[in-house]
C-alpha positions, 0 to 999 in steps of 0.5 A: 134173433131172440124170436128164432131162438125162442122158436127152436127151443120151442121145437127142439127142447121137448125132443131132448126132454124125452130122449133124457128122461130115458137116462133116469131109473124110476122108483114108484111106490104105491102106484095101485092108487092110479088103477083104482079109477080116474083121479086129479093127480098133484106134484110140485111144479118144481119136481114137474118132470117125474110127475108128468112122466108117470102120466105117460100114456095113461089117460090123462089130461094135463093143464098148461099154461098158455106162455112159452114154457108152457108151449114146450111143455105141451109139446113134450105131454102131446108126445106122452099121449096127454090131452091138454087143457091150455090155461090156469085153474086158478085165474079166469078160469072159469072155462078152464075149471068147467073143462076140468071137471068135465074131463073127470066127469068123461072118465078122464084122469087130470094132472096138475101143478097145484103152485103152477103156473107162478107160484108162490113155491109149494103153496097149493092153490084150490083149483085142483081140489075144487076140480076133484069135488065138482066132479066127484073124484078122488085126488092123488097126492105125488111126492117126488125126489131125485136122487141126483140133480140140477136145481135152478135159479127160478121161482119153483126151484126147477129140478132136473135129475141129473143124467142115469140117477134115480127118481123116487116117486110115492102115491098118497092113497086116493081121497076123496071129500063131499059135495057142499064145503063151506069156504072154511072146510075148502081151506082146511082141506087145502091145507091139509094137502098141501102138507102132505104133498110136501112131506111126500116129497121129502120121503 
């Protein structure tokens, strides 16, 4: 029985999802830096939904676990029009990180959960920003907020905007660091983002 209901949830969520995410009402600010090139976008995995949506038909790639959440989730991007990269830029990740940059590289965007896929919450790992150097791209901070929501009992803290409330969403402007970082440079930059990615979605 729990396989059956695993299996329709499977079917049967991303349908729901995309139905509901018709109810919000979307505040962007300073979306200009996704028109000034491909870039490796980053939100909170707990604030996912908002983020996922402003990638909606816009050429981007997304990178998804492989577990069943995962399963949903991709089922919902597939129908946004993302490509998808199953795995994490943090574990083996070997061909994952390769096909990261190389989507960058074809003039793709990237979207990414930079705690994803469990965590810790809002601490960011550097596969993202690793990403964006190899490839020679700039990365797109996204701080979302709901005006509205459901937070549940999970790891990240899972958001979900409650139905016909607003979503706020504010872009950092596009940034973009050089080849040949020391390991400590990494860890500053890393910090650096992680908060400002924070504060982004504070505002």
């Amino acid at each position: 029985m729990n396989k059956i209901l695993q299996n329709f949830g499977i079917i049967i969520l991303p349908f729901l999802l995309n139905i509901y995410v018709k109810t919000l009402r979307f505040k962007s600010e300073n979306l200009k830096s996704l028109q000034l090139g491909n870039c490796v976008l980053m939100f909170w995995h707990g604030k996912m939904l908002g983020g996922w949506w402003l990638g909606k038909n816009k050429n981007f790639y997304a990178v998804v676990s492989q577990s069943k959440d995962g399963e949903i989730l991709s089922r919902l991007l597939k129908k946004w029009n993302y490509k998808l990269i199953r795995g994490s830029s943090s574990k083996d990740s070997k061909d994952v990180m390769n096909r990261m940059v190389e989507v960058l590289k074809d003039g793709f965007s990237l979207a990414i959960t930079p705690d994803g896929p469990k965590g810790p919450k809002e601490k960011m790992k550097i596969g993202g920003l690793i990403a964006a150097v190899r490839a020679e791209k700039p990365i797109v901070l996204c701080g979302i907020k709901y005006e509205k929501k459901f937070v549940f009992n999970s790891w990240d803290k899972f958001e979900l905007p409650k139905p016909f409330s607003k979503v706020f969403i504010k872009l950092s402007e596009p940034k973009i660091f050089p080849s040949g970082l020391t390991y400590e440079e990494y860890e500053i930059i890393r910090q650096n983002l992680e908060k400002e990615l924070t504060e982004l979605s504070l505002v």
